[in-house]
Each structure stands twice: as C-alpha cells, then as structure tokens.
MIPA-376411 format. One line per field, with one value per residue (C-alpha): residue number from 1; residue in one letter; chain; x negated, y, z. Coordinates in steps of 0.02 Angstrom, whole numbers. Layout:
REM residues N
num = NUM|...
residuo = a|...
cadena = A|...
c1 = X|...
c2 = Y|...
c3 = Z|...
***
This chain:
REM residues 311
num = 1|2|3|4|5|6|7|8|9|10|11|12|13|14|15|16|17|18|19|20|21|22|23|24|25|26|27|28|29|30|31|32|33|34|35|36|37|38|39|40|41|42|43|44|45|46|47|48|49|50|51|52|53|54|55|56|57|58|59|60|61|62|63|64|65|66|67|68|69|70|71|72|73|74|75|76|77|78|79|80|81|82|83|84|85|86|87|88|89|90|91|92|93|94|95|96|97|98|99|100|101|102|103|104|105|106|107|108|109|110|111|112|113|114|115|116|117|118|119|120|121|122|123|124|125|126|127|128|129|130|131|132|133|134|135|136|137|138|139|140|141|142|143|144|145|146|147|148|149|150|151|152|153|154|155|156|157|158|159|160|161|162|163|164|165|166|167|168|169|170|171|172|173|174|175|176|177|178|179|180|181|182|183|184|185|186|187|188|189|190|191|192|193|194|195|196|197|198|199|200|201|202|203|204|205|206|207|208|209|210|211|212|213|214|215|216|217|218|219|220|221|222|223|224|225|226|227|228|229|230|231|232|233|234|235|236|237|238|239|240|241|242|243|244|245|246|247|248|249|250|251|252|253|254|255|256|257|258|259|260|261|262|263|264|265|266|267|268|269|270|271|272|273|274|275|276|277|278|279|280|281|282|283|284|285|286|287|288|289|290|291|292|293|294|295|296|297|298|299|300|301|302|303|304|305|306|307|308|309|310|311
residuo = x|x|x|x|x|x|x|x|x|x|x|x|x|x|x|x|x|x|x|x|x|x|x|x|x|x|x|x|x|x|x|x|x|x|x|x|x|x|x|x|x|x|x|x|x|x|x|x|x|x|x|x|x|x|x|x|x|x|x|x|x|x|x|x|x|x|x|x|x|x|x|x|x|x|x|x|x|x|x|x|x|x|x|x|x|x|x|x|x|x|x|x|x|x|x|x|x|x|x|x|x|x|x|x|x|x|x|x|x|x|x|x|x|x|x|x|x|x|x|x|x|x|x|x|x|x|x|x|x|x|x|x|x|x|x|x|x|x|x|x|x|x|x|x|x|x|x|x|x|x|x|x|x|x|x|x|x|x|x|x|x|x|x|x|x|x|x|x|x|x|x|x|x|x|x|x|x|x|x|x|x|x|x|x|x|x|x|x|x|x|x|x|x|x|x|x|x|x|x|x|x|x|x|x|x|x|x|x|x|x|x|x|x|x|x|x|x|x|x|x|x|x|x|x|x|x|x|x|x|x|x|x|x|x|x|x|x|x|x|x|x|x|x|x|x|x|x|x|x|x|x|x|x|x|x|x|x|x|x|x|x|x|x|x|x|x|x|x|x|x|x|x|x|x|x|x|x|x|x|x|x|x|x|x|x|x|x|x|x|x|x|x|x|x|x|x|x|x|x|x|x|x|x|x|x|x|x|x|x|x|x
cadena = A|A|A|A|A|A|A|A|A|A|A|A|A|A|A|A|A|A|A|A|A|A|A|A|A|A|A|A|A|A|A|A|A|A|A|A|A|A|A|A|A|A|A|A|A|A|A|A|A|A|A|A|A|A|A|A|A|A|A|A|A|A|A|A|A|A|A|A|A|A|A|A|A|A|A|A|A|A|A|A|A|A|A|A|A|A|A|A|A|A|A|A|A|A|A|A|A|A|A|A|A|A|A|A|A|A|A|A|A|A|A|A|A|A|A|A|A|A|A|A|A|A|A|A|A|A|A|A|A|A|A|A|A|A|A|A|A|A|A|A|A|A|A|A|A|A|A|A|A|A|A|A|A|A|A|A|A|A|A|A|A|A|A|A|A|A|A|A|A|A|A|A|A|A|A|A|A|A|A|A|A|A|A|A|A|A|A|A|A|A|A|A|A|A|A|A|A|A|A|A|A|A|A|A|A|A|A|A|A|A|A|A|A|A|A|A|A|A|A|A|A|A|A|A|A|A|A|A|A|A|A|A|A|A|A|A|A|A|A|A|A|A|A|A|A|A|A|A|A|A|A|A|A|A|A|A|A|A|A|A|A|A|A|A|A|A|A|A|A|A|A|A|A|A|A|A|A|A|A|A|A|A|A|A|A|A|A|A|A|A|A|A|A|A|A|A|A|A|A|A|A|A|A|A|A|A|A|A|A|A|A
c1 = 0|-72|-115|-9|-121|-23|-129|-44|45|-112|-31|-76|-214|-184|-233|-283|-194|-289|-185|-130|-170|-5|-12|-58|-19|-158|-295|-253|-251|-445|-494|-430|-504|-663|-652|-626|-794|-901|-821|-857|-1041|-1063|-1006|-1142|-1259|-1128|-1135|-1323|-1333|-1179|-1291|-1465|-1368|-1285|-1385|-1389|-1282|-1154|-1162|-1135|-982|-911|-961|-817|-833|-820|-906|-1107|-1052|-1174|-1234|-1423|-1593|-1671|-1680|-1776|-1909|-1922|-1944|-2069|-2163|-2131|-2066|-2199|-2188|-2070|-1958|-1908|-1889|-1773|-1680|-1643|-1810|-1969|-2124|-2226|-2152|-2177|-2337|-2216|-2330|-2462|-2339|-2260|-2434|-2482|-2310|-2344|-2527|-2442|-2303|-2407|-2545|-2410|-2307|-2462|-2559|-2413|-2330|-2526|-2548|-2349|-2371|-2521|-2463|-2276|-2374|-2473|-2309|-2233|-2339|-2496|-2484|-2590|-2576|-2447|-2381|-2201|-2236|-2347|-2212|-2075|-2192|-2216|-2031|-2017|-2108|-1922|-1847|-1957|-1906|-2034|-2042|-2118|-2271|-2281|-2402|-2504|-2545|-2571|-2700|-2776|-2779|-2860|-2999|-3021|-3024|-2898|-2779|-2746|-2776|-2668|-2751|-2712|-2510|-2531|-2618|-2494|-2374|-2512|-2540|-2382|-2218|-2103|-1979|-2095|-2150|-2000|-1934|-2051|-2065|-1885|-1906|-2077|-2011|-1870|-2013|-2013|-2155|-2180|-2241|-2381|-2429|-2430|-2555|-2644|-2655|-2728|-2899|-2819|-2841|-2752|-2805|-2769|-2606|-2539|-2605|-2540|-2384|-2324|-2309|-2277|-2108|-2066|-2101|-1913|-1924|-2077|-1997|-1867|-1990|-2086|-1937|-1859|-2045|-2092|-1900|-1950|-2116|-2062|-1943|-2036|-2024|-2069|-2240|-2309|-2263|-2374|-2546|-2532|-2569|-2625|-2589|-2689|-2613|-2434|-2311|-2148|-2016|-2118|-2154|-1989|-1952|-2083|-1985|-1834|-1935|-1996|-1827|-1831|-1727|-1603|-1563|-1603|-1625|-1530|-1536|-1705|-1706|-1571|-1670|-1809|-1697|-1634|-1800|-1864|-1740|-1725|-1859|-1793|-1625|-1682|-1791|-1659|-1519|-1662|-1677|-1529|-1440|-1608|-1621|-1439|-1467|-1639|-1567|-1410|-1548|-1528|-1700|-1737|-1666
c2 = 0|160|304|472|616|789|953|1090|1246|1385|1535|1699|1802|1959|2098|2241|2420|2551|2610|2799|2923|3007|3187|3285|3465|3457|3376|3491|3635|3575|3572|3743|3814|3734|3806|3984|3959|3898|4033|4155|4071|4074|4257|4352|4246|4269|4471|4483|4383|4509|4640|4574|4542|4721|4879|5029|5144|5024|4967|5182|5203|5023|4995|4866|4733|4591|4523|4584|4758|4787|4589|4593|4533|4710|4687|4501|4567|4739|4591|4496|4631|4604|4800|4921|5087|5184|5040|5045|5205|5216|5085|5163|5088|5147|5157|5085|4926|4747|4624|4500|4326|4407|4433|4264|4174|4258|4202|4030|4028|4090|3984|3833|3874|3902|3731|3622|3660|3718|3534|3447|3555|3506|3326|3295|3423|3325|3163|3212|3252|3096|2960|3005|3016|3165|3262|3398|3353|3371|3534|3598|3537|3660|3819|3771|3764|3927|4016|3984|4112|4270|4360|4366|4566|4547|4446|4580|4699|4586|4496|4653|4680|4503|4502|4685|4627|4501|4593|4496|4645|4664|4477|4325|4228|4372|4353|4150|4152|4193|4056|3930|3817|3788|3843|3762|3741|3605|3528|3492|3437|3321|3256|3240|3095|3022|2990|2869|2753|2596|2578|2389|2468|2545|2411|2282|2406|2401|2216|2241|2328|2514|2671|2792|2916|2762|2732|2903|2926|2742|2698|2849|2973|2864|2834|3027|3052|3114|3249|3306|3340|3424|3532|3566|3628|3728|3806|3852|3950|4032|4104|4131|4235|4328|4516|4622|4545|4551|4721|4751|4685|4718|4871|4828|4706|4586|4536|4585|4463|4437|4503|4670|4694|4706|4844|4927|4890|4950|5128|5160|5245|5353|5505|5420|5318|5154|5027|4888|4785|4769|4733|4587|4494|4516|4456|4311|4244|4281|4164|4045|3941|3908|3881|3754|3677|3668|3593|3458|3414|3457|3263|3232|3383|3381|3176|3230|3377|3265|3092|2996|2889|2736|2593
c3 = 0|-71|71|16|93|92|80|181|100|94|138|37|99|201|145|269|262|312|479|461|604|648|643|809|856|958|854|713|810|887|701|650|803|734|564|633|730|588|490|603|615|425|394|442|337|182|214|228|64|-19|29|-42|-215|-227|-258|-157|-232|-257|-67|-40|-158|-106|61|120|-35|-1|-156|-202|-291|-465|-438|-451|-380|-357|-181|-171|-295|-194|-39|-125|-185|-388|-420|-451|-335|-460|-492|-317|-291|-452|-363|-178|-99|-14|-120|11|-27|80|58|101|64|194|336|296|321|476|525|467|562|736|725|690|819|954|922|893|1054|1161|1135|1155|1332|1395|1359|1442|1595|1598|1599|1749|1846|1806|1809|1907|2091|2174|2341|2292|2148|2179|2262|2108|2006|2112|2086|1915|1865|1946|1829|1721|1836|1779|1651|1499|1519|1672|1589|1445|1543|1612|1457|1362|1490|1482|1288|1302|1401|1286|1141|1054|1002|834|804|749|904|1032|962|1000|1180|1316|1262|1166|1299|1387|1456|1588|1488|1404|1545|1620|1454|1409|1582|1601|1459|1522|1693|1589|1513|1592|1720|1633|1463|1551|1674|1523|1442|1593|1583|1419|1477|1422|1531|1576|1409|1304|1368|1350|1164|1093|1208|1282|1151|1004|1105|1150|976|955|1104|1052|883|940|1059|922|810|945|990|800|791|945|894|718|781|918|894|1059|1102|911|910|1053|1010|791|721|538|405|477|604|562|572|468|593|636|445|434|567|477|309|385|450|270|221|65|49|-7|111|211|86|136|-18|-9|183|182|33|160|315|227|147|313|374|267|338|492|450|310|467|594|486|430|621|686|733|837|940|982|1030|1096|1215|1290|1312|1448|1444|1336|1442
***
C-alpha cells in the first residue's frame, strides 16, 4: 500500500507596510520652532553675502533689498586685492586697498601654532592630573581650574607687559604666547576623558615593559584622539577669531592678522562712504574657513562635548 504524503498549504508572503506616524500638534510645532531658529541662524550669513554681491551705490539708493542690488563681484576682488587703486575708488572703496593673502597666512601661522602646542601642553598636563599620583595634585588641580573664573581682560596687561619685556611685540610669536601652551579649559577637558580610560589598558602596557612616556604617546592618546579633535577645532575657531589681544601687540603688516586687517579695512573709508561691499566679501572669505571647518567636524564635537568615557 502506497504512502500518500500531503505538503501543507504555503501561505503567501507578508509583505511589510511602512507604519505611518500620525500627525502631532506638538511635534510639528517642535519642528517649526526649529526652522525659525536655523532661519534666524542662517540670515545674517545670507545678508552679509547680499551685501558682498551688490555695489555701493546700489546698497545707498536700495538699502532694504532683499536680493544683491546691481549683482556683481566688485567687492571680493576689492577683498582679495585684484582692483587696481582707481578701480576701487570708481567703485565706492578705499584706495589703500587689503593684502588679504598676507593677513590670511599670519592668520593661518597663529592659529596653527596656538592649536598644535596648546593641545601637546593640555594633554600631557591633563594626563598628569589623572593618572599620576603626586603630593597635591588634587589641590593643584583646584587652583588650576580657577584660573576659568578670571576674566581674559584681566590677563591683557600683564601679558602686554611680559611680551614687552620680551620683545615679542609686533611679532606672529608674541600674538601665540599667552594662550600657546595651555588653558584650563583644556586641561580639564582632556582630563575629564583620560580619567574614563580603563586603568587595565595601562597596566597591560605596563606588563609589556612600556613606561610611563610610552604609554601616554601609543595607548592613551591614540584613544582621545576624538576629544583632542574636537579641542583642536574649537581652539583654532577661537584664535582665528581673536580680535582684542592682536590688536594690542601688531602694528605693521607683519604681524597683522585677518580680523584686525579688517578693522583697519573698515577705518579706510573714502569720501564716499564706508564701503561695505568690499568689507562683507572680506567678512565672509574671512569666514569661510571656519565655517567650512566646523560643519566638517561638527557630529564629533557635539558627541565629543556630551561623552561619557569609553566603557
């Protein structure tokens, strides 16, 4: 007698509908209120560039535009310094013009000088107040974080002082020193993330014959490489856009950097008026930089800010 096997029905795959978010009041009132901020962000970068692309008699007869009035790039070649003397002047600007690629480099060189050893001198220092044990340290540590509490125009005359006896004024070095090695801000930062490194990493180095040196260079900060990026970012905006102290210590070309050259940009007015075409191409190039730099590294300083350690 012949076996009759049955297969089972197969029942028709399901297919999966994407599940539809009712509508909210409130969650679409959260994203309009975030839409006015961004816009309210963005428009002061949208009016600076309106102004660069208008010309200067068309910014006097149609102040309230909203759109560039007489469109044209007068203003970013006054900025970079590609009009001759009487070509700005014909078009509302100073004569004196803007040696705009020097001021950018000695902006570049402080910038860089400042971030580089500033983030060297606060790791090593935030090392030393988390993992090395010393008489004091906690206390040193207290008067250290202190130093947050003074207001940076309280440092200003003393470091004119210190840089003057030096004979560092007038000199990209002299606008690097008082904040080149490092700040509490750093410290504290960096240690904050240091003191979440598992002890066992280090002791298993230990193990290994390594020092103390060796330890911090090859373990320590290959793994605070993302707060010392986002240190670094946050200390090159600072610098680049440091204003009162420059001002101070450069009086020539030299040593000018990019934000003073521009309050002397702004001074030069002609007779006809403030050119403001010419100093919002300079503003936004000026800019431009650090916005492109921030937005690049944005994600990791907002994760790098709100960390909690690495366990």
């Amino acid at each position: 007698m012949a076996a009759v096997t049955t297969t089972p029905p197969t029942t028709p795959p399901t297919t999966l509908r994407p599940v539809r978010r009712r509508f909210s009041f409130g969650r679409a009132a959260a994203w309009t209120v975030m839409g006015l901020i961004v816009l309210i962000t963005l428009l002061p970068f949208y009016w600076i560039l309106r102004t660069a692309l208008s010309t200067n008699a068309g910014l006097s007869a149609d102040p309230t535009s909203p759109l560039p009035v007489d469109l044209t790039t007068s203003g970013f070649q006054r900025a970079l310094g590609l009009q001759s003397a009487e070509e700005a002047v014909a078009q509302g600007g100073a004569g004196g013009g803007l040696d705009f690629w020097r001021y950018l480099l000695n902006s570049v060189l402080v910038s860089t000088l400042i971030t580089g050893c500033q983030i060297f001198f606060s790791a090593m220092a935030a090392y030393a107040f988390s993992r090395l044990r010393w008489r004091g340290r906690d206390k040193v540590f207290g008067l250290f974080l202190a130093g947050m509490m003074v207001p940076a125009i309280f440092t200003l005359l003393p470091n004119f002082v210190l840089i003057k006896q030096l004979h560092l004024i007038d000199t990209l070095l002299g606008i690097a020193l008082p904040t080149m090695f490092m700040t509490p801000f750093a410290v504290f930062f960096l240690r904050q993330f240091f003191m979440n490194i598992p002890k066992e990493v280090e002791e298993a180095a230990l193990l290994d014959g390594a020092g103390k040196v060796k330890i911090f260079f090859r373990v320590v900060l290959p793994m605070a490489s993302t707060p010392i990026i986002t240190l670094g970012v946050l200390t090159y905006i600072t610098s680049w856009n440091d204003y009162f102290w420059p001002l101070m210590v450069s009086y020539s070309d030299s040593s000018r950097v990019l934000t003073v050259a521009l309050a002397v940009f702004r001074a030069q007015t002609p007779a006809t008026g403030v050119d403001w075409s010419g100093l919002m191409a300079a503003t936004l190039i000026a800019a431009l930089p650090m916005l492109v730099l921030f937005a690049g590294f944005a994600r990791r300083i907002v994760s790098s800010i709100g960390f909690t350690g690495i366990k």
